[in-house]
VOMI-519469 format. One record per residue: residue number from 1; x, y, z of N, C-alpha, C in turn; residue in three letters. Coordinates in steps of 0.001 Angstrom, whole numbers. Layout:
VOMI-519469
+-----+---------+---------+---------+---------+---------+---------+---------+---------+---------+--------+
| num |     npx |     npy |     npz |    capx |    capy |    capz |     cpx |     cpy |     cpz | residu |
+-----+---------+---------+---------+---------+---------+---------+---------+---------+---------+--------+
| NUM |       X |       Y |       Z |       X |       Y |       Z |       X |       Y |       Z |    ALA |
...
+-----+---------+---------+---------+---------+---------+---------+---------+---------+---------+--------+
***
This chain:
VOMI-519469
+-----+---------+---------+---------+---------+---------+---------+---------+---------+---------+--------+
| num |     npx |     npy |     npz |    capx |    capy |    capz |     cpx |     cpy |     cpz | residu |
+-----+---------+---------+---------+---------+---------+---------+---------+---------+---------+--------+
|   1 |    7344 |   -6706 |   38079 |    6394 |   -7784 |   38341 |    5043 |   -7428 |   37732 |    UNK |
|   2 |    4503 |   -8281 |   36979 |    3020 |   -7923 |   36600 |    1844 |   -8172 |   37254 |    UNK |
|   3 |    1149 |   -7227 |   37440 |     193 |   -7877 |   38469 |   -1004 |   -8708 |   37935 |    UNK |
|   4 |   -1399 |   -9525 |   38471 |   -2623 |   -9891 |   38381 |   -3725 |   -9624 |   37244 |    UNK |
|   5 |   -4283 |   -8338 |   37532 |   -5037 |   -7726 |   36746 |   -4594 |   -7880 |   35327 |    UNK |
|   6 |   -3256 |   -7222 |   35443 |   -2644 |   -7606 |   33841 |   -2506 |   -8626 |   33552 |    UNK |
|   7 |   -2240 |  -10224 |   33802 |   -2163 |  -10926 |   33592 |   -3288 |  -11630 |   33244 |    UNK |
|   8 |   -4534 |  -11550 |   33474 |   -6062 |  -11570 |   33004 |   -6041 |  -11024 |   31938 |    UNK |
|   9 |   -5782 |   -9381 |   31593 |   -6056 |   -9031 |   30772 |   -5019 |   -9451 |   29441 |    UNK |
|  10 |   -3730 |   -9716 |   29573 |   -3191 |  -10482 |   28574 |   -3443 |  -11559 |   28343 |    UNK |
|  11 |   -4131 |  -12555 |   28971 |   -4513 |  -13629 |   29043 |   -6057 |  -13193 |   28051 |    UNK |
|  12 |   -6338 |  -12558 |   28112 |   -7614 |  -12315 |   27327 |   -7700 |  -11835 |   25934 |    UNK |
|  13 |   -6196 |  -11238 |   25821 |   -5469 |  -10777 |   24389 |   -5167 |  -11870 |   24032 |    UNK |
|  14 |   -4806 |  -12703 |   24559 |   -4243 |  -14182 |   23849 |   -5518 |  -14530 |   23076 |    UNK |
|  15 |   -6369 |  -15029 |   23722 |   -7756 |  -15500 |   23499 |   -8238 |  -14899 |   22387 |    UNK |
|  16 |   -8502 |  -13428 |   22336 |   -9038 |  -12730 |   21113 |   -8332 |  -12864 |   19810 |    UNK |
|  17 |   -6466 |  -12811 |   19855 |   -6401 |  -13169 |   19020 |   -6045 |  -14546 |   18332 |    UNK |
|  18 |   -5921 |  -15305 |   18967 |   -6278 |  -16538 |   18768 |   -7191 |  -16857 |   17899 |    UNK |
|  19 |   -8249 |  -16502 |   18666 |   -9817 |  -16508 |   17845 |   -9765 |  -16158 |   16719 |    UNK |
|  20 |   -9212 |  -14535 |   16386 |   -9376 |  -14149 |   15403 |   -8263 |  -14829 |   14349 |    UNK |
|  21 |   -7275 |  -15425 |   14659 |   -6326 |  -16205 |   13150 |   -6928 |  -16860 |   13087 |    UNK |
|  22 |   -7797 |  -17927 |   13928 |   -8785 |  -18609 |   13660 |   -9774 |  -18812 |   12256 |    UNK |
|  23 |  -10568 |  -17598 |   12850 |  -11203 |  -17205 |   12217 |  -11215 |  -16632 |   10615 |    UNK |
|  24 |   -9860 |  -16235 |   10871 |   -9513 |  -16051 |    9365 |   -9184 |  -17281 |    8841 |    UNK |
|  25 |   -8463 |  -17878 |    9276 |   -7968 |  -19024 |    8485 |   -9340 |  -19938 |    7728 |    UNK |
|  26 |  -10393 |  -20209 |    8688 |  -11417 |  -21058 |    8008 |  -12281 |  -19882 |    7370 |    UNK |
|  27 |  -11776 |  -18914 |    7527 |  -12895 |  -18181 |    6397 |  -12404 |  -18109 |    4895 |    UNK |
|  28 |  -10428 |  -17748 |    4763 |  -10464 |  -18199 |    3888 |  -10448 |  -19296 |    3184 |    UNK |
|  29 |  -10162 |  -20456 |    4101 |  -10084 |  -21807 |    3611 |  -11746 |  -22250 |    2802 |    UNK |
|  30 |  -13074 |  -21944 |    3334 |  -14169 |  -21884 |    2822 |  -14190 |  -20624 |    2254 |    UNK |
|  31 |  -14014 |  -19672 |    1919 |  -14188 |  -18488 |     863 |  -13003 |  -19489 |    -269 |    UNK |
|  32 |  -11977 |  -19918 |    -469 |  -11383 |  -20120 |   -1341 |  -11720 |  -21638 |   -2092 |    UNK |
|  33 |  -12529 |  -22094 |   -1563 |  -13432 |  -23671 |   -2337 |  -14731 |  -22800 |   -2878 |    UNK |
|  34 |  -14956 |  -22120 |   -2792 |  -15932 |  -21362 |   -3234 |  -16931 |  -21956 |   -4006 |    UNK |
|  35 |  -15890 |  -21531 |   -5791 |  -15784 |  -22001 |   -6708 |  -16447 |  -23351 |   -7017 |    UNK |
|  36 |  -15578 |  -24170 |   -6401 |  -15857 |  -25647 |   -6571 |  -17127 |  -26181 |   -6538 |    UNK |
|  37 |  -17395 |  -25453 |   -4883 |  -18663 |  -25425 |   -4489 |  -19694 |  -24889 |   -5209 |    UNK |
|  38 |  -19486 |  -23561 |   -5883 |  -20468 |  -23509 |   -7132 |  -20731 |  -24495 |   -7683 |    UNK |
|  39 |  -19929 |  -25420 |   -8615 |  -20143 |  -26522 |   -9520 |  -20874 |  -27724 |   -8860 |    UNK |
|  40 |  -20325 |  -28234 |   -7661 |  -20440 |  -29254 |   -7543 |  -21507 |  -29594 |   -6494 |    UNK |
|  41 |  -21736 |  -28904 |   -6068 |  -23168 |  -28835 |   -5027 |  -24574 |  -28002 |   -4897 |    UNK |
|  42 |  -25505 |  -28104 |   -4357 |  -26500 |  -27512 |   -4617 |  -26672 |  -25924 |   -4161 |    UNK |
|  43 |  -27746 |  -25319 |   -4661 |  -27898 |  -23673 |   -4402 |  -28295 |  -23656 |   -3000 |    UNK |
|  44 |  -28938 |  -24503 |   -2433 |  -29423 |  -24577 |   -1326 |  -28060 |  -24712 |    -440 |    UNK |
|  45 |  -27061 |  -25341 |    -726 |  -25841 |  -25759 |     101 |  -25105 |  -24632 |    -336 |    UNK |
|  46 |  -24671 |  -23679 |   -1455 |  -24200 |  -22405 |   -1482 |  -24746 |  -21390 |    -922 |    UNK |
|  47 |  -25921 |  -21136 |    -493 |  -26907 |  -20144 |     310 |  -26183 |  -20469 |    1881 |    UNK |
|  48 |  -26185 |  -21753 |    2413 |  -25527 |  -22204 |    3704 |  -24109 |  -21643 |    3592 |    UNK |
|  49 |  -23219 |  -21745 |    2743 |  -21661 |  -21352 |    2623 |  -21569 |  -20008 |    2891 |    UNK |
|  50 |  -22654 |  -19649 |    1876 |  -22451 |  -17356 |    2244 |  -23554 |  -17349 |    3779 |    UNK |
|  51 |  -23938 |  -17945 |    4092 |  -23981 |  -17425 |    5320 |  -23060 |  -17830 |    6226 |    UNK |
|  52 |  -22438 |  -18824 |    6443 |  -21264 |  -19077 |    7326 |  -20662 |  -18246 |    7041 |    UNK |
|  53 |  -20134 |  -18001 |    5992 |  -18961 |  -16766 |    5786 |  -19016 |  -15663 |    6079 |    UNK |
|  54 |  -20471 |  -15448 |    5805 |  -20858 |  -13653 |    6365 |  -20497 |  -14163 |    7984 |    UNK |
|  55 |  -21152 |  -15070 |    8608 |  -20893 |  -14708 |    9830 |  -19513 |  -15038 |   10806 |    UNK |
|  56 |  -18074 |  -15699 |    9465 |  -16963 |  -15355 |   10277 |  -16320 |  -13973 |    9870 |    UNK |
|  57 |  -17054 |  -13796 |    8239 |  -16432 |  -12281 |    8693 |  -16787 |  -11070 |    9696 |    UNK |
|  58 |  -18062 |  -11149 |    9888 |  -18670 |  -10264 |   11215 |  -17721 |  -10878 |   12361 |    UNK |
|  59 |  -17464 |  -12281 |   12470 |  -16178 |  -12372 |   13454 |  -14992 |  -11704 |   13874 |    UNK |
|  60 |  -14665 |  -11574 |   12491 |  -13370 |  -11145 |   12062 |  -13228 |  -10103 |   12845 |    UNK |
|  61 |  -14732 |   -9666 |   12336 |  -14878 |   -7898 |   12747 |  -14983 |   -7205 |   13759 |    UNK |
|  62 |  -15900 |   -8085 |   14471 |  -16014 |   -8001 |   16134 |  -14667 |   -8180 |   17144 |    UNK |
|  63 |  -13625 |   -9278 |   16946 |  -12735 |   -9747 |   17300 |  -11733 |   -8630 |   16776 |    UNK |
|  64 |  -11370 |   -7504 |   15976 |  -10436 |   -6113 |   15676 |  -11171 |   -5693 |   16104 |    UNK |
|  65 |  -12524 |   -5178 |   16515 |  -12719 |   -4114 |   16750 |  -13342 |   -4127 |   18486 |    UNK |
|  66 |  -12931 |   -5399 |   18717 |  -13041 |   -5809 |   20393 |  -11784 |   -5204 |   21096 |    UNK |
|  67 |  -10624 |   -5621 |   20083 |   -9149 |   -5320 |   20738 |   -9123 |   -4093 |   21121 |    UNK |
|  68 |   -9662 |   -2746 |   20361 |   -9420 |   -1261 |   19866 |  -10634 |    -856 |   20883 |    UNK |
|  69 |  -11539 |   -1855 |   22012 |  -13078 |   -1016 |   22749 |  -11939 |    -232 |   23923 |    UNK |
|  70 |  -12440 |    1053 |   23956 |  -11992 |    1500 |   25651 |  -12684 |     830 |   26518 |    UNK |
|  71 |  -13822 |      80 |   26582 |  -14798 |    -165 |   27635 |  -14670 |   -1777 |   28026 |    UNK |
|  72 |  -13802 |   -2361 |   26904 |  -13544 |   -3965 |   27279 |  -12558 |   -4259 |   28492 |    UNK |
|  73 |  -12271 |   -4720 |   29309 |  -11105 |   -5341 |   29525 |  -10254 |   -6279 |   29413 |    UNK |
|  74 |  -10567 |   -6769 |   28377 |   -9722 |   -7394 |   27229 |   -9415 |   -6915 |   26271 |    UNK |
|  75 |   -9141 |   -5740 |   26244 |   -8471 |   -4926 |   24898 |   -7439 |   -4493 |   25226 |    UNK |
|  76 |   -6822 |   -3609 |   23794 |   -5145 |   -3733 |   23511 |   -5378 |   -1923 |   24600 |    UNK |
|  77 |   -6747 |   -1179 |   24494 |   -6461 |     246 |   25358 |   -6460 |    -476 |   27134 |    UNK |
|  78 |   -7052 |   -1398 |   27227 |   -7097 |   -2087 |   28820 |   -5736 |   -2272 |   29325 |    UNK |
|  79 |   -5074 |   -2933 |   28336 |   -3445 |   -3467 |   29027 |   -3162 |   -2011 |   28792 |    UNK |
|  80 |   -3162 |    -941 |   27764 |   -2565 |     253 |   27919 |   -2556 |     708 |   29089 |    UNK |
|  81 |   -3576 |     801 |   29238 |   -3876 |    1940 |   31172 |   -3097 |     564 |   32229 |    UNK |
|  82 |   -3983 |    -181 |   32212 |   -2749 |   -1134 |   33101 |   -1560 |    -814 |   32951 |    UNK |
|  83 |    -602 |    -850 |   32207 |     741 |   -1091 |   32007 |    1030 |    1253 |   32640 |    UNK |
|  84 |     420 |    2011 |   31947 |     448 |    3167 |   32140 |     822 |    3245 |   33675 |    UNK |
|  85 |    -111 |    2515 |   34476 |     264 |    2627 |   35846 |    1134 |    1961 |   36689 |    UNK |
|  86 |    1987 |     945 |   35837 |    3003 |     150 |   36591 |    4163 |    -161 |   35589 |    UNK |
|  87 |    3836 |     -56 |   34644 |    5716 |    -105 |   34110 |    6613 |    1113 |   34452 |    UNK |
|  88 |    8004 |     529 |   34481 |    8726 |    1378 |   34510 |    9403 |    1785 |   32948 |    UNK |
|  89 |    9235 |    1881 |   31899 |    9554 |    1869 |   31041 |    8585 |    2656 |   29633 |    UNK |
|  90 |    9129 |    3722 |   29928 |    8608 |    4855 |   29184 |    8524 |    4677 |   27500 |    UNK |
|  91 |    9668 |    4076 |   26726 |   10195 |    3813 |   25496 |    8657 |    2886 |   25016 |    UNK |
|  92 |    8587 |    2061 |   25368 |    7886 |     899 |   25370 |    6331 |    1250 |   24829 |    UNK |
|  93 |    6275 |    2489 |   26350 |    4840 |    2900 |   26489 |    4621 |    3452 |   25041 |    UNK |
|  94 |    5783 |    4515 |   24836 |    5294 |    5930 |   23825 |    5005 |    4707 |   22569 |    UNK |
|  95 |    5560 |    3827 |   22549 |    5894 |    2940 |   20911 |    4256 |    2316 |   21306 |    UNK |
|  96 |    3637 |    2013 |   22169 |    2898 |    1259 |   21912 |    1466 |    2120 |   22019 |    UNK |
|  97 |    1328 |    3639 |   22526 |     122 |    4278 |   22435 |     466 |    4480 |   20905 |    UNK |
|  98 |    1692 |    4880 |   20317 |    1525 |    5054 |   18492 |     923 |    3881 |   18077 |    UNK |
|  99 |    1149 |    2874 |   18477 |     889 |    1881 |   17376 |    -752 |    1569 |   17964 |    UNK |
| 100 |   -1084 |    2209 |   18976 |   -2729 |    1516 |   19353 |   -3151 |    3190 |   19122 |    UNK |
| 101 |   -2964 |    4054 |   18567 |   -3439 |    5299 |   17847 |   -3525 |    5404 |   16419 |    UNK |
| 102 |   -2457 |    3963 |   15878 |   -2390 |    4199 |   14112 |   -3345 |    2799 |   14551 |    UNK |
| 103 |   -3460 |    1278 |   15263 |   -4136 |     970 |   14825 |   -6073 |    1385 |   14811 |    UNK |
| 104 |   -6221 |    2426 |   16202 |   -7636 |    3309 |   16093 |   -8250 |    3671 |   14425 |    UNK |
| 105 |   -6391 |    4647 |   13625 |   -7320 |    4743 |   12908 |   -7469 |    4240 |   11506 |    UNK |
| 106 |   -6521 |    2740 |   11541 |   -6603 |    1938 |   10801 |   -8170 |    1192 |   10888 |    UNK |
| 107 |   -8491 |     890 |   11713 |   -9641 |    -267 |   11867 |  -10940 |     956 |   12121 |    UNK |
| 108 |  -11052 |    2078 |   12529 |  -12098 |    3019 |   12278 |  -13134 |    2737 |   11669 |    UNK |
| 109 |  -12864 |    2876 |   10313 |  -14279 |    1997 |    9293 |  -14498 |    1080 |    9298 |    UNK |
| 110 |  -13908 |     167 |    9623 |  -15081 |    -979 |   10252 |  -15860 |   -1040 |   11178 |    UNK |
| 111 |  -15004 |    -343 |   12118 |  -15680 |    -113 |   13111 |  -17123 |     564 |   13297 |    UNK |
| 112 |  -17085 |    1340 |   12473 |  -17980 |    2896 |   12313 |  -18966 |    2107 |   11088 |    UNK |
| 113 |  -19151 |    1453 |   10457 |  -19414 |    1197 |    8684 |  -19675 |    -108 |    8833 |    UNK |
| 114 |  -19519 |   -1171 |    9481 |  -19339 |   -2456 |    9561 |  -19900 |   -2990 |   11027 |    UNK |
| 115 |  -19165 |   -2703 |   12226 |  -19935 |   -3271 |   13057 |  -20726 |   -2277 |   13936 |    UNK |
| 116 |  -20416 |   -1141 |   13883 |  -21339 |    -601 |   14799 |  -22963 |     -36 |   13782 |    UNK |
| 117 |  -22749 |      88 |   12512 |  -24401 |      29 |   11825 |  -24847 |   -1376 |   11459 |    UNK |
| 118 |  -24194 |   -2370 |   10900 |  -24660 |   -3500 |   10375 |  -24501 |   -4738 |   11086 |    UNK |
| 119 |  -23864 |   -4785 |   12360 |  -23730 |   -6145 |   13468 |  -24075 |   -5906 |   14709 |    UNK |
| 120 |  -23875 |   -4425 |   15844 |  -23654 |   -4477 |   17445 |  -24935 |   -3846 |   17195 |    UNK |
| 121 |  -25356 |   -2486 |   16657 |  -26366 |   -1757 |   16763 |  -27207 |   -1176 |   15590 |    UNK |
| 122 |  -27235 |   -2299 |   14662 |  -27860 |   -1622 |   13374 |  -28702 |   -1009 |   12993 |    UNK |
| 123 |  -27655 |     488 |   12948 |  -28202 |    1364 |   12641 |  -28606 |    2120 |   11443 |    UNK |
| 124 |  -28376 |    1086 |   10310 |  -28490 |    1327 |    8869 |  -29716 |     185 |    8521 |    UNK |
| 125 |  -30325 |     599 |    7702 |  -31177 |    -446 |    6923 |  -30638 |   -1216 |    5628 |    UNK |
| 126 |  -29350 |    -373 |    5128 |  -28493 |    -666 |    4315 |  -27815 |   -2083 |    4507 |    UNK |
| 127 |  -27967 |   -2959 |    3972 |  -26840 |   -4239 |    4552 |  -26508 |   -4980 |    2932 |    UNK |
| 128 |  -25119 |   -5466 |    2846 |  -24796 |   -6353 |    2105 |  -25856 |   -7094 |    1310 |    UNK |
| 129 |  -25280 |   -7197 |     341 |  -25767 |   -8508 |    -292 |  -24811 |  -10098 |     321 |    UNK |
| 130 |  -25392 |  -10875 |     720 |  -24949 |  -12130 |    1201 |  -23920 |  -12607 |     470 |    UNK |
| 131 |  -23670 |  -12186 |    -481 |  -22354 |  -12350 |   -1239 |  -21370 |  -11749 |   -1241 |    UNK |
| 132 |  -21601 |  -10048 |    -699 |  -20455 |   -9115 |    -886 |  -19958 |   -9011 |     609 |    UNK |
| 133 |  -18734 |   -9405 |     219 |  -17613 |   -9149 |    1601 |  -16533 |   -7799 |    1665 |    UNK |
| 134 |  -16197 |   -7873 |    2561 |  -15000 |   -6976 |    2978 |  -13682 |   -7841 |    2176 |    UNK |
| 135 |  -12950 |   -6731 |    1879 |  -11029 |   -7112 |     266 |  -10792 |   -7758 |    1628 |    UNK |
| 136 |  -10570 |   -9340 |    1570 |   -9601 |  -10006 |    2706 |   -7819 |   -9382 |    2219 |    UNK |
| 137 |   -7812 |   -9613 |    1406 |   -6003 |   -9116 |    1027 |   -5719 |   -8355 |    1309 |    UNK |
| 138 |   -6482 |   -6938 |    1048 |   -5839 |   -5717 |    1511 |   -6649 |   -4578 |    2437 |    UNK |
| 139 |   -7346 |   -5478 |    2763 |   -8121 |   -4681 |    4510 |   -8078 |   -5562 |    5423 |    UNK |
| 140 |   -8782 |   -6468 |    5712 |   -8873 |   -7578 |    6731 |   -7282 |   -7744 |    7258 |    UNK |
| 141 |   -6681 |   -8624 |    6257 |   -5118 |   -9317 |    6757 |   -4303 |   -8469 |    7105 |    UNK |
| 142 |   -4455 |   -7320 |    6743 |   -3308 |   -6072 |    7431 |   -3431 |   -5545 |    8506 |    UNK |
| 143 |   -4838 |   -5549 |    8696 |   -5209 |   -5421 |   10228 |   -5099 |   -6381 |   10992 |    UNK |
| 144 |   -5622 |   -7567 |   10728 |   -5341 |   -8945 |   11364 |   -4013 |   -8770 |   11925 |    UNK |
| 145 |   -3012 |   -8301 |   10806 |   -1006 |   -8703 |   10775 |    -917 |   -7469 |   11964 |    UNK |
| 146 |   -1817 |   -6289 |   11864 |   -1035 |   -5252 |   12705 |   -1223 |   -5499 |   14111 |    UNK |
| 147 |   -2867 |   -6197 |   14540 |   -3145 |   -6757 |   15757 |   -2766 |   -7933 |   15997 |    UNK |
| 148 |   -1957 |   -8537 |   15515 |    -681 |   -9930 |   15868 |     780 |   -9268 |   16396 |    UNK |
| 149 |     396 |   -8168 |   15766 |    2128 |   -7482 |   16202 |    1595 |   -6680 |   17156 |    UNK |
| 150 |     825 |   -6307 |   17523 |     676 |   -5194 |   19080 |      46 |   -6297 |   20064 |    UNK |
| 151 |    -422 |   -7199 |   19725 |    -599 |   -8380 |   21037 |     693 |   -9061 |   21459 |    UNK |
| 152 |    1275 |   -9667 |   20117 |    2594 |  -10107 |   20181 |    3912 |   -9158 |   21265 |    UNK |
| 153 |    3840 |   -7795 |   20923 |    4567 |   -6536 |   21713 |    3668 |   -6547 |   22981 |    UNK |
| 154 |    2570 |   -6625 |   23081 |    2361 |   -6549 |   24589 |    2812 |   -7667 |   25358 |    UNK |
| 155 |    2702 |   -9057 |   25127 |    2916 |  -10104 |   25446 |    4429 |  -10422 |   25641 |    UNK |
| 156 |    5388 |   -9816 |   25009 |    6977 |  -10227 |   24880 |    6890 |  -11354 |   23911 |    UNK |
| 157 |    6234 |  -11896 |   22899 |    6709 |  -13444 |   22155 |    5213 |  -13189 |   21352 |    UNK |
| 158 |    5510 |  -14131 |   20337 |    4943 |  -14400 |   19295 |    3339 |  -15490 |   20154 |    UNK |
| 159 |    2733 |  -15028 |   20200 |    1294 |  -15999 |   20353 |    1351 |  -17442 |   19589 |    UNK |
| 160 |    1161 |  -18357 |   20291 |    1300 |  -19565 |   20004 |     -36 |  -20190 |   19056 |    UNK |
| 161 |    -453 |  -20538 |   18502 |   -1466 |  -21098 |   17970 |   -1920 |  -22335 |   17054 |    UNK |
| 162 |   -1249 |  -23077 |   17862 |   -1169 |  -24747 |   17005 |   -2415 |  -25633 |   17261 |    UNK |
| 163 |   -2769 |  -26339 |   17039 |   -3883 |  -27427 |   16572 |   -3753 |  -28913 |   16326 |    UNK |
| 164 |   -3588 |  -29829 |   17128 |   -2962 |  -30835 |   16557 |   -3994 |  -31798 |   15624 |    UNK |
| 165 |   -3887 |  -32171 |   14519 |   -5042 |  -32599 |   13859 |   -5106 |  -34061 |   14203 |    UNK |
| 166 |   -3811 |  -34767 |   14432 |   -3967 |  -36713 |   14324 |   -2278 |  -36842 |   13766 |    UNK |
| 167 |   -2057 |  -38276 |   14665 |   -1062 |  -38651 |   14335 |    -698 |  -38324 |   12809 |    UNK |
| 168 |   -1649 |  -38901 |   11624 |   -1290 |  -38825 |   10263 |    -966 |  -37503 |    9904 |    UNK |
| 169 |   -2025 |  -36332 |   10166 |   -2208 |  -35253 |    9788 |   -1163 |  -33961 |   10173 |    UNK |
| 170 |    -546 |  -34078 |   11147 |     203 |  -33341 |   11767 |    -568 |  -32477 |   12758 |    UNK |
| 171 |     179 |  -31086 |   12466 |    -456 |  -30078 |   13515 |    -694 |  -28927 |   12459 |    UNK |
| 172 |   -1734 |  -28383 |   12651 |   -2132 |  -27066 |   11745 |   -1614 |  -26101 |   12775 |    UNK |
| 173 |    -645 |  -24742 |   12137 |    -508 |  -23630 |   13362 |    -407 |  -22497 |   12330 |    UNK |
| 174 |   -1869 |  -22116 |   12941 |   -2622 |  -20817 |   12526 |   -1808 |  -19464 |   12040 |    UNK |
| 175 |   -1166 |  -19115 |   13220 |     130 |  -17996 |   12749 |     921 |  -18120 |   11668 |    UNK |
| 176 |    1509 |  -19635 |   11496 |    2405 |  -19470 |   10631 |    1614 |  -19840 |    9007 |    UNK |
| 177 |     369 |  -19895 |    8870 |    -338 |  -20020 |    7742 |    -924 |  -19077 |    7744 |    UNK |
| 178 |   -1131 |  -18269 |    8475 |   -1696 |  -17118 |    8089 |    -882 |  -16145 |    7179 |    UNK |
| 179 |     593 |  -16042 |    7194 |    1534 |  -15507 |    6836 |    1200 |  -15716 |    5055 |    UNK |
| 180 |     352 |  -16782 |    4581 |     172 |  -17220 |    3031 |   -1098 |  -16947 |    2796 |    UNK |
| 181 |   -2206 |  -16964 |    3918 |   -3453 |  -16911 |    3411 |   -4083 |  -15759 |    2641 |    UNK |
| 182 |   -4417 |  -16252 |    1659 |   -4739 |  -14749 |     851 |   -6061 |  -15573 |    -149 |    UNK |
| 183 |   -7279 |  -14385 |    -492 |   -8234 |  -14767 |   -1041 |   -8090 |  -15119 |   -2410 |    UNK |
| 184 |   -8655 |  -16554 |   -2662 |   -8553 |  -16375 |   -4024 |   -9478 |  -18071 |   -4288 |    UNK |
| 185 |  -10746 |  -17296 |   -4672 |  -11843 |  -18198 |   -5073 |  -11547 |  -19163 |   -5549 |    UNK |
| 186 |  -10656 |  -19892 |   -6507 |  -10575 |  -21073 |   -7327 |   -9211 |  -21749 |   -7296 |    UNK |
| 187 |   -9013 |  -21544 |   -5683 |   -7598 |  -21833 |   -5882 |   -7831 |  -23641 |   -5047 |    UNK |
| 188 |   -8798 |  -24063 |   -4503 |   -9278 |  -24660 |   -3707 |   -9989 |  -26319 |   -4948 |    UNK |
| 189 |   -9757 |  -26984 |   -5366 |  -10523 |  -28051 |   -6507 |  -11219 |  -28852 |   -5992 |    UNK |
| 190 |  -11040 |  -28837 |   -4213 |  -12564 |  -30042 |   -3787 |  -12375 |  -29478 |   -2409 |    UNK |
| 191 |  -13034 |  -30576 |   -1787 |  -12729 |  -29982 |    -227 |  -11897 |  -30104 |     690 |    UNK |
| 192 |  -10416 |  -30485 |     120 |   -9477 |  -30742 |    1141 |   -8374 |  -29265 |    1714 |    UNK |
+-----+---------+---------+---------+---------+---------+---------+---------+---------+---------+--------+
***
């Protein structure tokens, strides 16, 4: 039986990552009109675009590196100690401190380099240029994919994440487009 407590706190894993396919999804959907947006609109309205973007990727960032806080209780170490003290099922446990120890030190540098000098406590004077982001292809989405699969394993099932747009439009569902989303500036020809 799960108690309570845990059930908050998975309930709060849902939420984070939710947020975060979210979050990716419209970051790359606006990182990948980019382009267009160069041509076809003003500098003043591209200055607005890189700052939205900077600030879903600081999303991005906050939302992995929320999952990985010891001090949250909504993180993937919170359900750890929860579950530590009431499952019966040892197999489970050992598979899932590996995978919340490889993801520690997968997401590390961001953590360390990204949000704890340049977003929670900036402690660098060093910051980006408003243009330069974090490789979505091969940093962001792998972490994104690895914290879908250790929420997904804590949870028993795949996180649900649908959207219904309008009768015409269908339903957008985040998970299963995330599986394609990958950066690529000019792949986008207007704003649909």
């Amino acid at each position: 039986m799960v108690g309570n407590k845990l059930k908050e706190q998975l309930q709060g894993i849902r939420f984070e990552v939710i947020d975060l396919n979210q979050a990716a999804y419209f970051f790359i959907r606006k990182m990948n009109r980019f382009e267009y947006i160069l041509q076809k609109t003003s500098r003043e309205f591209v200055l607005e675009e890189l700052y939205a973007l900077r600030y879903l990727e600081n999303g991005l960032i906050l939302h992995l590196t929320k999952l990985d806080d010891d001090n949250s209780i909504f993180s993937f170490r919170a359900v750890l100690k929860e579950l530590n003290r009431s499952s019966d099922n040892p197999a489970f446990l050992k598979l899932m401190t590996k995978m919340l120890k490889d993801f520690r030190q997968k997401i590390n540098k961001i953590k360390i380099k990204h949000r704890n000098a340049r977003i929670a406590h900036i402690t660098t004077l060093e910051y980006p240029n408003l243009d330069e982001f974090l490789d979505f292809n091969n940093y962001l989405k792998p972490l994104i994919e690895f914290a879908n699969t250790i929420a997904d394993a804590f949870l028993g099932e795949q996180i649900q994440n649908k959207f219904k747009l309008g009768t015409m439009e269908g339903t957008l569902d985040f998970r299963e487009s995330f599986k394609s989303l990958r950066m690529d500036l000019s792949s986008n020809k207007d704003f649909s």
